[in-house]
N, CA, C and O atoms as a CHARMM CRD file, in Angstrom:
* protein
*
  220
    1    1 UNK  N     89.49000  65.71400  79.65100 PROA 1      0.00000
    2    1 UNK  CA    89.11300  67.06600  80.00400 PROA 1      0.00000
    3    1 UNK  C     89.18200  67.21000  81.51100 PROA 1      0.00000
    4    1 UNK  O     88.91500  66.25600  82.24200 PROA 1      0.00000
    5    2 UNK  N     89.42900  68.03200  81.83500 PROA 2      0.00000
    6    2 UNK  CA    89.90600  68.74600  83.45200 PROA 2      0.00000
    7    2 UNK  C     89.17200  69.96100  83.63400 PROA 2      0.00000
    8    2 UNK  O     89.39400  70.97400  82.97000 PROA 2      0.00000
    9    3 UNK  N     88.28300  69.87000  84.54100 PROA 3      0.00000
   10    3 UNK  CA    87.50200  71.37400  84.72200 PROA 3      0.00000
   11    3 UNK  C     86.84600  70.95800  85.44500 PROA 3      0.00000
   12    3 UNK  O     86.68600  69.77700  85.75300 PROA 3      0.00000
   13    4 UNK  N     86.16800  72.24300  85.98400 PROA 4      0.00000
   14    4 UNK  CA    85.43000  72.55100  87.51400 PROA 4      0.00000
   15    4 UNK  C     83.76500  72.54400  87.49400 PROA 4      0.00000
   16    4 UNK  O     82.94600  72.39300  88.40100 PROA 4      0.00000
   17    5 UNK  N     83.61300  72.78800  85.97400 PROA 5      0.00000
   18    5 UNK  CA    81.77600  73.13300  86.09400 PROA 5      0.00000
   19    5 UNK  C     81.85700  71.92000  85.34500 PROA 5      0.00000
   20    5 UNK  O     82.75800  71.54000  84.59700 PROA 5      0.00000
   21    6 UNK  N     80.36900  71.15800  85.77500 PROA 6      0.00000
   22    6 UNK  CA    79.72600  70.11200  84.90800 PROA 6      0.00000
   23    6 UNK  C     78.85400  70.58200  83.97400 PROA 6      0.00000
   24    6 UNK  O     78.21900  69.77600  83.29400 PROA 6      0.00000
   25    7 UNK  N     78.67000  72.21400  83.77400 PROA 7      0.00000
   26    7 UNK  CA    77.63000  72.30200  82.77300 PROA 7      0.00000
   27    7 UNK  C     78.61800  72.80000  81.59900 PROA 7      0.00000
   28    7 UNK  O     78.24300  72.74500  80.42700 PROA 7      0.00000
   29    8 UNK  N     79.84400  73.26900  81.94000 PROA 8      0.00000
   30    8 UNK  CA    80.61200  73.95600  80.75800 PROA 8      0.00000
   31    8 UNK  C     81.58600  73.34100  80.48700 PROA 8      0.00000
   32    8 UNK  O     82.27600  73.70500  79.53500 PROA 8      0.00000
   33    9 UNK  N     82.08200  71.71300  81.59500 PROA 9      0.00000
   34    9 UNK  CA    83.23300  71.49600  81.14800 PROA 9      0.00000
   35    9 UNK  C     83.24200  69.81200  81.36300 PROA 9      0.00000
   36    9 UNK  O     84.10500  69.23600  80.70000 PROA 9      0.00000
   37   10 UNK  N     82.71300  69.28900  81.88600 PROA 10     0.00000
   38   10 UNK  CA    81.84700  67.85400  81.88800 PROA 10     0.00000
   39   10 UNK  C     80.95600  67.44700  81.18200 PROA 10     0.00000
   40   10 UNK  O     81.16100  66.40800  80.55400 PROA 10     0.00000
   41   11 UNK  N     79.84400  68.04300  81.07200 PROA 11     0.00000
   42   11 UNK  CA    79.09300  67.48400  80.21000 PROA 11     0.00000
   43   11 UNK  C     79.11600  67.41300  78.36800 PROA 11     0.00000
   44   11 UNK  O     78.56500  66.55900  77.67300 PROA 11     0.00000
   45   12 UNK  N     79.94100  68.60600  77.90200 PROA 12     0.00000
   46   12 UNK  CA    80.83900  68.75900  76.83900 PROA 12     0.00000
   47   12 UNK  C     81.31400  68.30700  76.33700 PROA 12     0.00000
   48   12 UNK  O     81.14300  68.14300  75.12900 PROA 12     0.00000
   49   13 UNK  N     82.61100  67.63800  77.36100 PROA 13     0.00000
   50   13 UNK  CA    83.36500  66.84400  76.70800 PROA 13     0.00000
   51   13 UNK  C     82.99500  65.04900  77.05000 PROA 13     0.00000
   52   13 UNK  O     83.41500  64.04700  76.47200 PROA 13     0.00000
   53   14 UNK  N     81.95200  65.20200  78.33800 PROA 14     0.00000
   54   14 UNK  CA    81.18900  63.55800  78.23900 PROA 14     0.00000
   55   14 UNK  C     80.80300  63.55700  76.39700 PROA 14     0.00000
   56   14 UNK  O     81.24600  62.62300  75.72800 PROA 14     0.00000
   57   15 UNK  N     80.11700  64.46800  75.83600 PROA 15     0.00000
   58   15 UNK  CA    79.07600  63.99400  74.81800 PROA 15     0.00000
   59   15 UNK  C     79.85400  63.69500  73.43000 PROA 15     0.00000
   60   15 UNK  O     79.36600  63.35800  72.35100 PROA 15     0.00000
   61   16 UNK  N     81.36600  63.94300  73.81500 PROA 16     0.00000
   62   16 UNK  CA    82.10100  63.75500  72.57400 PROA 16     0.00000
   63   16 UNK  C     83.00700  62.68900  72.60600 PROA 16     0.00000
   64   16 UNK  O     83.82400  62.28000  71.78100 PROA 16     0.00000
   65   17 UNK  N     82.58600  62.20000  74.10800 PROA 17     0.00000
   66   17 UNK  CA    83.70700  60.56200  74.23800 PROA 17     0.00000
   67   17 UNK  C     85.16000  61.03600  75.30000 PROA 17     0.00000
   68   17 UNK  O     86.08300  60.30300  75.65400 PROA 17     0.00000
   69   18 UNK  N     84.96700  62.34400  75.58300 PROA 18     0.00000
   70   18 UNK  CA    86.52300  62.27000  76.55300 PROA 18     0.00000
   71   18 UNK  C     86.30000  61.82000  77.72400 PROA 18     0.00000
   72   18 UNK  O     85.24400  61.83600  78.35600 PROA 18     0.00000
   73   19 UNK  N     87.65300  61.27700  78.11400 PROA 19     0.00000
   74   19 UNK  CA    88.02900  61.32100  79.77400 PROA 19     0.00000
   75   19 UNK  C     87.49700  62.22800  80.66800 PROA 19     0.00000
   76   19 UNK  O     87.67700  63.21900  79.96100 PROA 19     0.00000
   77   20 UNK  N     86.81000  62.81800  82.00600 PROA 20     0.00000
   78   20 UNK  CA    86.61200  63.74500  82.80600 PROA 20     0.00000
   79   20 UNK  C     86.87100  63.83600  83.59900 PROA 20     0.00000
   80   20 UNK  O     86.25700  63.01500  84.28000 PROA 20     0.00000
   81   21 UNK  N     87.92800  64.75100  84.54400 PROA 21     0.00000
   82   21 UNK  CA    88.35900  65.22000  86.04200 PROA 21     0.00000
   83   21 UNK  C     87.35900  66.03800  86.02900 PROA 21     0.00000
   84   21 UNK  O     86.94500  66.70800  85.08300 PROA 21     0.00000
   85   22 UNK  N     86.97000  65.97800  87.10500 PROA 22     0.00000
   86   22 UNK  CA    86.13700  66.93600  87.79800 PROA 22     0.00000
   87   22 UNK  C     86.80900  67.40700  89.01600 PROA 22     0.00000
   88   22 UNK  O     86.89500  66.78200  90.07300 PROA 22     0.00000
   89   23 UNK  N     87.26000  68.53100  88.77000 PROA 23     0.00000
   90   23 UNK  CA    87.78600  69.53400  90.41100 PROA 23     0.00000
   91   23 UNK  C     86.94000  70.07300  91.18000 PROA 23     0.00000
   92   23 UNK  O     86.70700  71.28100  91.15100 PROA 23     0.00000
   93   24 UNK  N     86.41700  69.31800  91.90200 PROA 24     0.00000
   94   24 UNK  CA    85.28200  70.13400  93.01200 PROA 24     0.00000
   95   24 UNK  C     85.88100  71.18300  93.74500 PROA 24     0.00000
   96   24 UNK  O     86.45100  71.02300  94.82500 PROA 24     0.00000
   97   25 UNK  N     85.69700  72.68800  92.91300 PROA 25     0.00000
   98   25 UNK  CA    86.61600  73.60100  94.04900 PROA 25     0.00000
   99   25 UNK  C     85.72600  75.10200  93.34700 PROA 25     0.00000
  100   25 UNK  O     85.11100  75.16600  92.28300 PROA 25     0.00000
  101   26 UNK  N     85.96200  76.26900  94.46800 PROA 26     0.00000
  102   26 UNK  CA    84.91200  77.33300  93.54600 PROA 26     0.00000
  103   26 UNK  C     83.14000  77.09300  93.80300 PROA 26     0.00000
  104   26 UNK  O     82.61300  76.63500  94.81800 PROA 26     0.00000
  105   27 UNK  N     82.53400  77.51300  92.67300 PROA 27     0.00000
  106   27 UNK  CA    81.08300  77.90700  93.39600 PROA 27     0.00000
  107   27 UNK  C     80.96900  75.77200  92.42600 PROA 27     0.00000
  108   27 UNK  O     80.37800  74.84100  92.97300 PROA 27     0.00000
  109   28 UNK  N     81.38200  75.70800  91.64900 PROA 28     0.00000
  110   28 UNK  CA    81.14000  74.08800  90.78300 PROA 28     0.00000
  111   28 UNK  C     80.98000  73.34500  91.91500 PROA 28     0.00000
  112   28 UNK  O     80.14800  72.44100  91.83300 PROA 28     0.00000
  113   29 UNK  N     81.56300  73.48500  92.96400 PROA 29     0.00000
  114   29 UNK  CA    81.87300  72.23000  93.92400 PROA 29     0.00000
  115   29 UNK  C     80.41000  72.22400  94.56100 PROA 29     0.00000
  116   29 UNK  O     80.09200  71.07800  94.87700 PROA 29     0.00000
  117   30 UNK  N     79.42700  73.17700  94.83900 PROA 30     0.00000
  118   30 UNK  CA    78.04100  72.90000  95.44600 PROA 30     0.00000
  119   30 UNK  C     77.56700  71.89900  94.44300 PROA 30     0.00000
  120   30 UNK  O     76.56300  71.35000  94.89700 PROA 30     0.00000
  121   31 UNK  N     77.91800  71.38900  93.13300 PROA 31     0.00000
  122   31 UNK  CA    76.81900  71.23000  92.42300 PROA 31     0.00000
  123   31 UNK  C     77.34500  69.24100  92.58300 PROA 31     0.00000
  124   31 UNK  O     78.43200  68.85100  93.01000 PROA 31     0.00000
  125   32 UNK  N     76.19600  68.34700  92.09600 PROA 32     0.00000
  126   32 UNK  CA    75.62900  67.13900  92.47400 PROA 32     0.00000
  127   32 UNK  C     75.70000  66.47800  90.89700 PROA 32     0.00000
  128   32 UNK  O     75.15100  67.31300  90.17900 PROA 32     0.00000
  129   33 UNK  N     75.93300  65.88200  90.46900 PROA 33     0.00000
  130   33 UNK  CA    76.17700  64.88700  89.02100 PROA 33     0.00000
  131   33 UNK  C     75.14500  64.51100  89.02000 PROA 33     0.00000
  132   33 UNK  O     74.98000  63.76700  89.98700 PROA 33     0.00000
  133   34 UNK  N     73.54100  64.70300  87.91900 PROA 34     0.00000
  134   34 UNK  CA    72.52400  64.38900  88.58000 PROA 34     0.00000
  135   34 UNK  C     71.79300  63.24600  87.41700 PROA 34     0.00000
  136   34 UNK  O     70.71000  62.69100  87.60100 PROA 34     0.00000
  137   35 UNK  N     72.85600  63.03100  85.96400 PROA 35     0.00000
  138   35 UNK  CA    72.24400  62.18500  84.95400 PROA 35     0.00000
  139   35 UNK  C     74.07800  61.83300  84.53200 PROA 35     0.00000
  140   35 UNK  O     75.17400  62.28100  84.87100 PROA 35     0.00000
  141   36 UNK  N     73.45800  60.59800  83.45600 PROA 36     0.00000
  142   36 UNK  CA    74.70800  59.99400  83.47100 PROA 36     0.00000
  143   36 UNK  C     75.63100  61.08500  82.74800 PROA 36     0.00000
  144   36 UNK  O     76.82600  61.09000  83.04000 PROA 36     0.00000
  145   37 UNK  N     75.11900  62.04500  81.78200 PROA 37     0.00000
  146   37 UNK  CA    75.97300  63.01100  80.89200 PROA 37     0.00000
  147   37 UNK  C     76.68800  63.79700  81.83500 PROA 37     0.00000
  148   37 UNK  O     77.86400  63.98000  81.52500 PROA 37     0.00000
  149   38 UNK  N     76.32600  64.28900  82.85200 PROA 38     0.00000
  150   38 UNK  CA    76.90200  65.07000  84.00600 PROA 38     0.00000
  151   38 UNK  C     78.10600  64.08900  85.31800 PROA 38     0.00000
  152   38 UNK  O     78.77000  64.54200  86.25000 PROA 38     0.00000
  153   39 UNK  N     77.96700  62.87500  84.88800 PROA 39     0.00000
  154   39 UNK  CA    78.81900  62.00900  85.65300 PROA 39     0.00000
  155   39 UNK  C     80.24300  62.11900  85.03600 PROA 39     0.00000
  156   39 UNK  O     80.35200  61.59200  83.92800 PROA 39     0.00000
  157   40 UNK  N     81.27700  62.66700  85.51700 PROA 40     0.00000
  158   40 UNK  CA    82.51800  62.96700  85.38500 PROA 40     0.00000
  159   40 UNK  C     83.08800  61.15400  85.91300 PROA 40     0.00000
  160   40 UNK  O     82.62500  60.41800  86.78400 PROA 40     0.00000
  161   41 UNK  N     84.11600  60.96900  85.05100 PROA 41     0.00000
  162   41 UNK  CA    85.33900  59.80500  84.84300 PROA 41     0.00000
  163   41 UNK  C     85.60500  59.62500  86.40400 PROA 41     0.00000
  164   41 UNK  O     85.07000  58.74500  87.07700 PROA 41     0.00000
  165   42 UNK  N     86.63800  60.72000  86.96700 PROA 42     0.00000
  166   42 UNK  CA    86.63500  60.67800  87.98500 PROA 42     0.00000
  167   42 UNK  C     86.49100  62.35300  89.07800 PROA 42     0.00000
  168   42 UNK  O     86.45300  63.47300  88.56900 PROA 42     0.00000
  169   43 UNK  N     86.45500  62.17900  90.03000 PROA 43     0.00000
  170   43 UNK  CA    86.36800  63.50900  90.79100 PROA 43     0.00000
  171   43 UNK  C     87.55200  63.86600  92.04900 PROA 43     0.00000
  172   43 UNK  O     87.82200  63.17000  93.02800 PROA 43     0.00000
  173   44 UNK  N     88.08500  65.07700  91.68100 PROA 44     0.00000
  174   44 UNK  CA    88.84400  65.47800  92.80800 PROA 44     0.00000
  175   44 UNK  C     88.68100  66.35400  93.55000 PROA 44     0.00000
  176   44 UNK  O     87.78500  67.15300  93.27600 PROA 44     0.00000
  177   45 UNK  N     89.56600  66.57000  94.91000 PROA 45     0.00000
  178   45 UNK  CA    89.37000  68.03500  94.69100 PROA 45     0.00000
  179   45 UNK  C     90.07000  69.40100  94.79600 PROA 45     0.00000
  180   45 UNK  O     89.71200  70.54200  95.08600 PROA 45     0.00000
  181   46 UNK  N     91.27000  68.77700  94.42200 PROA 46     0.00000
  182   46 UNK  CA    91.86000  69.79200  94.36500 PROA 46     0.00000
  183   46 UNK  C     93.16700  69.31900  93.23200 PROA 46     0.00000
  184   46 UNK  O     93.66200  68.19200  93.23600 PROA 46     0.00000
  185   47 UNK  N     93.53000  70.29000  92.41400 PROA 47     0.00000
  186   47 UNK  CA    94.68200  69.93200  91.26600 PROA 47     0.00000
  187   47 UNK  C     96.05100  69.02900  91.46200 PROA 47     0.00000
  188   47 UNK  O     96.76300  68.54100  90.58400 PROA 47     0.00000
  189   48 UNK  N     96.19400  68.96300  92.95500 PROA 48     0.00000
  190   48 UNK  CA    97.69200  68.13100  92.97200 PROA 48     0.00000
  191   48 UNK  C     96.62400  66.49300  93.06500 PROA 48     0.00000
  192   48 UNK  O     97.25100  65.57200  92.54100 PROA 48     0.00000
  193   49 UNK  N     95.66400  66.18400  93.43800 PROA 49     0.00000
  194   49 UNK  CA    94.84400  64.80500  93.37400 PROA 49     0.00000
  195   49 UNK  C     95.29400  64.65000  91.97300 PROA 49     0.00000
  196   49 UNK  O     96.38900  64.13800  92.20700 PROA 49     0.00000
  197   50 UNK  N     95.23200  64.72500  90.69500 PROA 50     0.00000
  198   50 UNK  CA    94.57200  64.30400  89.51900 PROA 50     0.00000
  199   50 UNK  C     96.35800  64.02700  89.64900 PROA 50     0.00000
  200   50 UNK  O     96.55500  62.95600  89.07400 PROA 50     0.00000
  201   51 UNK  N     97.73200  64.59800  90.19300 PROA 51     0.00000
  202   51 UNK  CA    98.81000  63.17200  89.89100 PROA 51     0.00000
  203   51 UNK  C     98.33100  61.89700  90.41900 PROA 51     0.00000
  204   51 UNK  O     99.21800  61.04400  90.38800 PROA 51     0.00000
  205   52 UNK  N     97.27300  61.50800  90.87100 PROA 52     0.00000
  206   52 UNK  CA    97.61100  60.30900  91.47100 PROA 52     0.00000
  207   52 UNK  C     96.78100  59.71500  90.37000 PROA 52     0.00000
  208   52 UNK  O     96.85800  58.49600  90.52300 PROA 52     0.00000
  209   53 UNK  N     96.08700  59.96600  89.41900 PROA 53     0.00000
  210   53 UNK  CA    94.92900  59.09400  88.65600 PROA 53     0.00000
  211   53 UNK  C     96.41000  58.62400  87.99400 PROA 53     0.00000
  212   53 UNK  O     96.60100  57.47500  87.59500 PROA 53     0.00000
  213   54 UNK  N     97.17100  59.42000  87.95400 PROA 54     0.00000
  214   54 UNK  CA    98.52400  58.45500  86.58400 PROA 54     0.00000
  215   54 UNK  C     99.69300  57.84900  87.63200 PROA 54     0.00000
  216   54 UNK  O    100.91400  57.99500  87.57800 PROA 54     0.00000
  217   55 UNK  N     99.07300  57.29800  88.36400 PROA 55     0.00000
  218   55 UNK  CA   100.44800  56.57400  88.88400 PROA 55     0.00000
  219   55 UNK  C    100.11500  55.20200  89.11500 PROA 55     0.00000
  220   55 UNK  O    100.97500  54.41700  89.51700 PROA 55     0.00000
């Protein structure tokens, strides 16, 4: 999963077993990963970063 909010698009797909990008960009990017369900896979911040997780 790839998305910007940890409450609508991280923590979601943490609770069902996916992968998580987190794009810190927009009003999402103020916000802090504050329990492990809200801890995104990895974090970027901006959409051309997430080519480099596959290389």
């Amino acid at each position: 999963m790839v998305g910007d909010r940890i409450d609508n698009d991280i923590i979601p797909a943490n609770k069902i077993g996916m992968t998580t990008v987190w794009i810190k960009q927009g009003f999402g990017s103020y916000a802090e990963p504050k329990t492990v369900e809200e801890q995104p896979d990895y974090i970027v911040n901006n959409l051309a970063e997430i080519t480099e997780l596959f290389r």
